[in-house]
C-alpha positions in Angstrom: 16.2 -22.4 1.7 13.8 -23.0 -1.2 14.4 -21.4 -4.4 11.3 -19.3 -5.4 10.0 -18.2 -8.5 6.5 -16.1 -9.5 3.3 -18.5 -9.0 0.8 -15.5 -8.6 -1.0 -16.6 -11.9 -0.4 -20.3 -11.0 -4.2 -22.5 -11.2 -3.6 -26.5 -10.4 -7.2 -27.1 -11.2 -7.3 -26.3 -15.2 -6.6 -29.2 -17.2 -2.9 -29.3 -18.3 -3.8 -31.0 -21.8 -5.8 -27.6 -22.4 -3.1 -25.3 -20.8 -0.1 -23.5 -23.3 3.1 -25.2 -22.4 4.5 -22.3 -20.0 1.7 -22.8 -17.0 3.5 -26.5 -16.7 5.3 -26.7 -13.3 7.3 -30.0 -12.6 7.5 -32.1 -9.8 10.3 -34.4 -10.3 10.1 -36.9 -7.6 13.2 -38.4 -6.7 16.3 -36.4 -7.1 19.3 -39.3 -7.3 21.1 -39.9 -10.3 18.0 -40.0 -13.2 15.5 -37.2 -10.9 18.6 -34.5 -11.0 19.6 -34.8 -14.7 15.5 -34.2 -15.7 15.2 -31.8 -13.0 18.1 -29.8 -14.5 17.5 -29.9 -17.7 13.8 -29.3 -17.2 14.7 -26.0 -14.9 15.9 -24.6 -18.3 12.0 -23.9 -20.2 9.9 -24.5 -16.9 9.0 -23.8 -13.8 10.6 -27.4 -11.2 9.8 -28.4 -7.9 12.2 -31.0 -6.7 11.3 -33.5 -4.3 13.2 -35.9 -2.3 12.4 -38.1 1.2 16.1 -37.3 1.5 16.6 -34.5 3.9 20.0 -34.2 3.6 20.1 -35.1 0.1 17.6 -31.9 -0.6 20.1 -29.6 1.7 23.2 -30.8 -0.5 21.3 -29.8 -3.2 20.4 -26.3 -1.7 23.9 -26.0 -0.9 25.0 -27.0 -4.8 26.5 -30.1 -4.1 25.5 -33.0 -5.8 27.1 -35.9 -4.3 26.4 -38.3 -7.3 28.5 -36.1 -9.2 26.5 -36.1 -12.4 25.6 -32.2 -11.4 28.8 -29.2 -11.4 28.3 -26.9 -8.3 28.4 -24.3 -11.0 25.1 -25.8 -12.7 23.1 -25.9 -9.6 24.2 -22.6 -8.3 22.7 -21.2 -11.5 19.5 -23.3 -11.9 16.6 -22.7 -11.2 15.0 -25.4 -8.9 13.2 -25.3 -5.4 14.7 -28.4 -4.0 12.2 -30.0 -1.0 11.2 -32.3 0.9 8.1 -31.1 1.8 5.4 -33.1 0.6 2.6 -30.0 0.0 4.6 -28.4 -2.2 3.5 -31.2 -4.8 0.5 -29.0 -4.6 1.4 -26.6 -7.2 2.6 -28.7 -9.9 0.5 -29.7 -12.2 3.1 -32.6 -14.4 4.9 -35.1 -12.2 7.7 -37.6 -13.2 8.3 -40.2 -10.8 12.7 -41.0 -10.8 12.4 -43.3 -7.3 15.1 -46.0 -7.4 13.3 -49.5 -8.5 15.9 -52.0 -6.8 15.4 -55.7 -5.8 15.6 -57.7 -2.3 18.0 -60.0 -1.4 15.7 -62.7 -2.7 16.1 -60.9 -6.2 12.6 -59.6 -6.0 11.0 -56.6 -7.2 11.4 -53.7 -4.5 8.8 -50.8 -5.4 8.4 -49.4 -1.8 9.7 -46.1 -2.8 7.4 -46.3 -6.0 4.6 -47.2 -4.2 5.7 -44.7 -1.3 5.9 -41.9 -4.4 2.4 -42.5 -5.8 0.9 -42.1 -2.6 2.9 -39.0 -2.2 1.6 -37.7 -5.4 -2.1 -39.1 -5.1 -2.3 -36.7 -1.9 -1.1 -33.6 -3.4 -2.8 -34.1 -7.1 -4.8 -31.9 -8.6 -7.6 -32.7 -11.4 -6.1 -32.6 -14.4 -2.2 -33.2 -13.6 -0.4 -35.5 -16.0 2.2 -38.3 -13.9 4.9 -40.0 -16.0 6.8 -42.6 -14.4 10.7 -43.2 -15.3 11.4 -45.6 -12.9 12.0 -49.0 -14.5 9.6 -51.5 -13.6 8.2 -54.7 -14.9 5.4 -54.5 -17.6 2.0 -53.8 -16.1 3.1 -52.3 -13.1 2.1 -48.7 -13.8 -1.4 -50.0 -14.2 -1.8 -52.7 -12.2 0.4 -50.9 -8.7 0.6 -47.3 -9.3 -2.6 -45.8 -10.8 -4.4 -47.6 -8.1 -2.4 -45.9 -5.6 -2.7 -42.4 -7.2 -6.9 -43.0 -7.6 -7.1 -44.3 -4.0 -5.0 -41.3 -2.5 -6.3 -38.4 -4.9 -10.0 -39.8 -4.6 -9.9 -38.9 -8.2 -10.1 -41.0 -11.4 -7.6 -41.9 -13.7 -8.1 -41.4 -17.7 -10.2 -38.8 -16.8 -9.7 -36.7 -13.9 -5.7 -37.4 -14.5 -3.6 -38.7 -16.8 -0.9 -41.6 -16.5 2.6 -42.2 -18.7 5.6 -44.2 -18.8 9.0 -42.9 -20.2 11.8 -45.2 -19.1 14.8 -43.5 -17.9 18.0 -44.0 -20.0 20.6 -42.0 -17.6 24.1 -43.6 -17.8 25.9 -42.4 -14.8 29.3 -41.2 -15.2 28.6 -41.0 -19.2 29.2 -37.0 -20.3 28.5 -37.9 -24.1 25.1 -39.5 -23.4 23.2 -37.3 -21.3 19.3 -36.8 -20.7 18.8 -34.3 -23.4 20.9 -36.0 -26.0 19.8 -39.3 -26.1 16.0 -40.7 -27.6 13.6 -40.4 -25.3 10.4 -43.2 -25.4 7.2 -41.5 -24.3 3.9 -43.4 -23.9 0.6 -42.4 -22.1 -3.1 -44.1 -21.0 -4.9 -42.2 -24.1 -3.7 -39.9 -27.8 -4.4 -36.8 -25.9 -2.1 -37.0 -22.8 0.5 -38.7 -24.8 0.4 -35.6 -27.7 1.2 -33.1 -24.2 4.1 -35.6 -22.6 5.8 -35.6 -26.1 5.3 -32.1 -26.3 6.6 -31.5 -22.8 9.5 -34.0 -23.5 10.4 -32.3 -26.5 11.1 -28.5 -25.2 14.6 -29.9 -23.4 15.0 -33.1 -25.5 17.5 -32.5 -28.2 17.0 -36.0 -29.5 14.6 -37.9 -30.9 10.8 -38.9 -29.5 9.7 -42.3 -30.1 5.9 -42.9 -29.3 5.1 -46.1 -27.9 1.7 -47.2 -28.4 1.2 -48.7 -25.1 2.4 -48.1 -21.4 3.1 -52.0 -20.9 5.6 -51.8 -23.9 7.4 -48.7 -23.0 7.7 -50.8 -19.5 8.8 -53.7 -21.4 11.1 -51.8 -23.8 13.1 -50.7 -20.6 14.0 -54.0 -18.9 14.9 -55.1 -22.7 17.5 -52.7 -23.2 19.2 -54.0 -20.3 18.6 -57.3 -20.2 20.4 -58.1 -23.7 23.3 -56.6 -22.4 23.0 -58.7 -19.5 22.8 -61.7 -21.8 25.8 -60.9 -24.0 27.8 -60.2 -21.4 26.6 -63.1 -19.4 27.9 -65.4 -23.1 31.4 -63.5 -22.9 32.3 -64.3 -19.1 30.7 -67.9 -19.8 33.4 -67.7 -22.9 36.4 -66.6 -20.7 35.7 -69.1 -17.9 35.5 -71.8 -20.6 39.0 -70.0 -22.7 41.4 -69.9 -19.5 40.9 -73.5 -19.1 42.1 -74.1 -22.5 44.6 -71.0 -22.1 43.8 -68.9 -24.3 43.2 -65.4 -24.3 39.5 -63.8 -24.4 40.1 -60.6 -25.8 42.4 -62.3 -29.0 39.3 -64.5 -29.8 36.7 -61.3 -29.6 39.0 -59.4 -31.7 39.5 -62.0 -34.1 35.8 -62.9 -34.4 35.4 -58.6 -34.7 36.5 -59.1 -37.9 32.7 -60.3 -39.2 30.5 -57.8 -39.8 28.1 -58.4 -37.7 29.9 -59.7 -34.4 28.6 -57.9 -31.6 31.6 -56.6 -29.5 30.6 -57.3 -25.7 33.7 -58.2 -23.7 33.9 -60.1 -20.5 33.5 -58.4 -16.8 32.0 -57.7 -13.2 28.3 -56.6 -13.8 26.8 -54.9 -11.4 25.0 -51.7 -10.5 20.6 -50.7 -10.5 20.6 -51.6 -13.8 22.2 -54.6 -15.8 22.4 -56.1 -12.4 18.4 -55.9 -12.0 16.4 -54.8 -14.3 16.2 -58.7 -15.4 15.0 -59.8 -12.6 11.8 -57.7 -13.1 11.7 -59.3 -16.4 12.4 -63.1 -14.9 9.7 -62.0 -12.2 6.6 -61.2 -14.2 7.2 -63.9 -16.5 6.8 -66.0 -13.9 3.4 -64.9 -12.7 2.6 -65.7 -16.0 3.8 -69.3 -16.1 6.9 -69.2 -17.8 10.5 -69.7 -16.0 12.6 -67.5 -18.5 15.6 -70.2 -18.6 17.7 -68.2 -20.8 17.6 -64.8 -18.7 17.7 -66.7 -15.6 21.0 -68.4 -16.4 22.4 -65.3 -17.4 22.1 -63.7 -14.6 23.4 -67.0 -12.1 26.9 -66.6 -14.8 27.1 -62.4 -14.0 26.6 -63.0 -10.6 29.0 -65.7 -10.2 32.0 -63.9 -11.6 33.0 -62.1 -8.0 33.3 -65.9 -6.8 35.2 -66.9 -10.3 37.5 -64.1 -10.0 38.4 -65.1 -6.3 39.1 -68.5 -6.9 41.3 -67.9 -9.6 43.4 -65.3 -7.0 43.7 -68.1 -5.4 45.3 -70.2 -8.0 47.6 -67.5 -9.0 48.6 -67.6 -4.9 49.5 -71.4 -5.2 51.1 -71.1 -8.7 53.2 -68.3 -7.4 54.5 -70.0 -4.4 53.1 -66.7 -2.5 52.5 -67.2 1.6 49.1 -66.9 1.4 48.9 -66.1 5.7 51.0 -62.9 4.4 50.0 -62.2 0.5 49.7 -58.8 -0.1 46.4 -57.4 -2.6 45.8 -54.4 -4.3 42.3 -53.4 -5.5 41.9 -50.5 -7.8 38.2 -49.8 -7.8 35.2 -50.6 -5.5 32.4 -48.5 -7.6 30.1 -50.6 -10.0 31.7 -48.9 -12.6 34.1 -46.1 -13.8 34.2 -42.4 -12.6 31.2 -42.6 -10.6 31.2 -42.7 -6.7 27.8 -45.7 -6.1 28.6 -48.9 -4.8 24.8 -49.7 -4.9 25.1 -53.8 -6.3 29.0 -53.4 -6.9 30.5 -56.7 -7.9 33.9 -55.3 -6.8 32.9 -54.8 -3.3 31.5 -58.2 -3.1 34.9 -59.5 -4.6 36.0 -57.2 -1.5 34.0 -59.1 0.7 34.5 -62.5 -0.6 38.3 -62.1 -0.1 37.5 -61.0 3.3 35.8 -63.9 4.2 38.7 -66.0 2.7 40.4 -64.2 5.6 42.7 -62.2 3.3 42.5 -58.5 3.9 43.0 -56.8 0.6 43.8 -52.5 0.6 41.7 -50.7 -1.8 42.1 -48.0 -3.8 39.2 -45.9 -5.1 39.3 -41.9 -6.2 35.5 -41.4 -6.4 34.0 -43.3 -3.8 33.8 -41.6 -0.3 35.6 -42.9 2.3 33.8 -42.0 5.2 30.8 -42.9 4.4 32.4 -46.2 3.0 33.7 -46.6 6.5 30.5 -46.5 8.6 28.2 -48.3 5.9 30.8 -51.5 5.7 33.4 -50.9 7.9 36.0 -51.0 4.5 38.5 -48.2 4.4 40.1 -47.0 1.1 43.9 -46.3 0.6 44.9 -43.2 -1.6 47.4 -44.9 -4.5 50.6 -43.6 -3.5 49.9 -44.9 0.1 49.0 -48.4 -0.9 51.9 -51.1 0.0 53.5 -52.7 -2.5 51.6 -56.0 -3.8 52.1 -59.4 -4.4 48.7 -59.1 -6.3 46.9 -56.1 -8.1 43.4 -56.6 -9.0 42.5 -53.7 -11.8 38.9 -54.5 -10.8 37.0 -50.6 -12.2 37.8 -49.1 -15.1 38.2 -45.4 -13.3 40.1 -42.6 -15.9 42.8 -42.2 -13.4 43.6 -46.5 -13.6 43.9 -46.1 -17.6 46.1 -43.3 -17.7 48.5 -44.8 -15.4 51.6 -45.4 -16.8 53.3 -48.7 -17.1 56.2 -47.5 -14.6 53.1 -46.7 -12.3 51.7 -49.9 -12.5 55.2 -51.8 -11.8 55.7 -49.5 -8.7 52.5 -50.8 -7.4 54.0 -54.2 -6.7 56.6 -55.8 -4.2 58.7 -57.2 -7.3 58.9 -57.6 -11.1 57.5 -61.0 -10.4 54.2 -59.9 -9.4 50.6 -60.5 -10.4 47.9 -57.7 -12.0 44.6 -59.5 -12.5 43.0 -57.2 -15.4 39.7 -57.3 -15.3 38.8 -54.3 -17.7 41.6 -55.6 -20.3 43.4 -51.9 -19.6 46.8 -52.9 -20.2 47.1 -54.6 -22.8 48.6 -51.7 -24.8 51.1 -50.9 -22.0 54.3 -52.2 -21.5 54.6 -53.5 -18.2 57.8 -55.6 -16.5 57.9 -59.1 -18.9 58.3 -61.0 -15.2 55.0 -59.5 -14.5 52.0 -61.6 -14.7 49.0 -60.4 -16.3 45.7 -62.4 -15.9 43.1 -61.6 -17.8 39.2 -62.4 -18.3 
């Protein structure tokens, strides 16, 4: 049931820029983990219309659960949002912001279908003078060159003129309670000084951060995939670093410490990157660069490094099963973790699961452990069933694979129980134990 609120002095056709700041009603397009967060924190100066294609994602919603778990039942039940998925009711708002997952295809190519599908959505319900800012990342130029044409076409209205157009790239970090959508800087940018002036001043009612003002679209778009693709890099340069540092058998995290010591060492550590973000947003980047005639060696080889650690990681299992003299017909693994990372339920792009699935196809059938992840749904998507940790088996080999809160404050006794014998193997790969004190006969691999 759809949450009302007054609209009896409501008029979509005056021109937002003109209008004071309480006639703005939101759309917010998308309602996964970035559309919520805005949606929320929006609700608290203005009127919201959530929209989703999700039907049962919009009756969680109306129901107060939010399945991502970024939103407390207690939150929802007390904002004020009319969660639908009826398309019309786009009709009434007169500021959109476009959250619609951006992922790639298996070819590593840009996906925008449910971008494209959104601006199409919008363009039939938009009214003259409406403002649209898009969060979802893209690749620079694709706000002007894929979705204003859609909106024009679909409106039968002109952009610049009889609407406005901005970018402001999302900067949600699942799972992360200290850096939230109102407390971190927000980048706005917009087509021309007047529409930009009303997005910052829109922004700025629920943003207690700063604003910064790009002076283009294309490099809002382009600061975006930038953020994420030096981490990509650096991380991409550490697991390079810890492939190269077990050969010579020495230990990653000593060397990173001890070069920590300069001043201006940038601390990135080794591990499994994976997710709608550091997993892709470079290959919009390595995509557009393209078109333009360049093949972005450095990014590109980055990303071949990240992606092979699942592989790395399961090859080295399998040394540790010949070293160990285990019977590798009847070894025993333990994975805790299958999320792309800690205390958050997606396995959208998880580098665990496809360590999961590599070991599988190895014909070795490892039980997994995972507190956030639901295991039905699990179940019928991949046909992979979790194990809750005090029903797991004891192990021959223990792969610490995601960094969940419940995995770090295990205690070392914990960690011994989980395996067959003090003899055992734990594979850390988010370098959680080095300061606990497991079994000395215990093995403890390391990135």
């Amino acid at each position: 049931m759809e949450r009302k609120k007054d609209t009896s002095d409501f008029n979509p056709q005056k021109q937002l820029i003109d209008t004071p700041i309480e006639e703005t009603v939101i759309g917010v397009i998308g309602l996964g983990y970035v559309g919520l967060p805005v949606a929320v924190a929006f609700a608290e100066k203005y009127r919201v219309i959530g929209f989703d294609v999700n039907k049962k994602r919009i009756s969680s919603l109306e129901n107060n659960i939010d399945e991502t778990g970024e939103i407390p039942s207690n939150v929802l039940q007390n904002v004020q949002i009319e969660f639908t998925s009826k398309e019309i009711k786009l009709k009434e708002c007169n500021f959109f912001i476009v959250a619609v997952p951006t992922p790639i295809t298996s070819s590593n190519m840009p996906d925008l279908t449910s971008l494209e599908h959104a601006s199409r959505t919008i363009g039939r319900n938009l009214s003259k003078g409406s403002i649209i800012v898009y969060e979802s990342t893209v690749y620079p130029g694709a706000t002007e060159e894929i979705c204003i044409p859609l909106l024009e076409a679909h409106s039968q209205l002109k952009s610049g003129k009889e609407f406005h157009v901005g970018y402001s790239p999302e900067r949600i970090n699942p799972g992360d309670k200290e850096h939230f959508f109102k407390s971190i800087n927000k980048i706005v940018s917009a087509q021309d000084k007047d529409s930009l002036k009303k997005i910052q001043e829109i922004y700025q009612n629920v943003i207690d951060a700063d604003i910064y003002l790009a002076p283009s679209i294309k490099v809002a778009e382009a600061a975006k995939v930038v953020e994420n693709t030096q981490r990509d890099v650096n991380i991409a340069f550490m697991n390079e670093l810890a492939i190269i540092f077990e050969q010579m058998n020495i230990d990653t995290y000593e060397v990173i410490k001890a070069a920590g010591t300069k001043w201006n060492f940038l601390p990135f550590s080794p591990g499994l990157v994976g997710g709608h973000c550091i997993g892709v947003d470079p290959y919009y980047l390595i995509h557009k660069s393209k078109t333009f005639g360049y093949n972005p060696e450095l990014l590109s080889t980055a990303r071949k490094i990240n992606d092979y650690m699942p592989e790395y990681i399961a090859h080295s299992l399998l040394k540790l099963v010949i070293t160990n003299k285990f019977d590798l017909a009847n070894v025993n693994i333990s994975i805790l973790g299958i999320s792309f990372k800690e205390n958050i339920p997606d396995i959208r792009n998880s580098k665990a699961l496809e360590l999961v699935q590599i070991l599988q196809e190895y014909g070795l059938n490892p039980q997994i452990c995972d507190p956030y992840v639901n295991n039905t749904d699990l179940a019928e998507a991949l046909g992979i069933h979790l194990t809750p940790i005090n029903s797991l088996e004891k192990a021959d080999i223990v792969i610490l694979a995601v960094a969940h809160k419940e995995f770090r404050d295990m205690s070392e006794k914990e960690y011994n129980h989980l395996l067959k014998n003090q003899s055992g193997v734990i594979m850390d790969l988010k370098n959680i134990l080095s300061s606990k004190k497991i079994s000395k006969d215990v093995q403890i691999w390391k990135l």
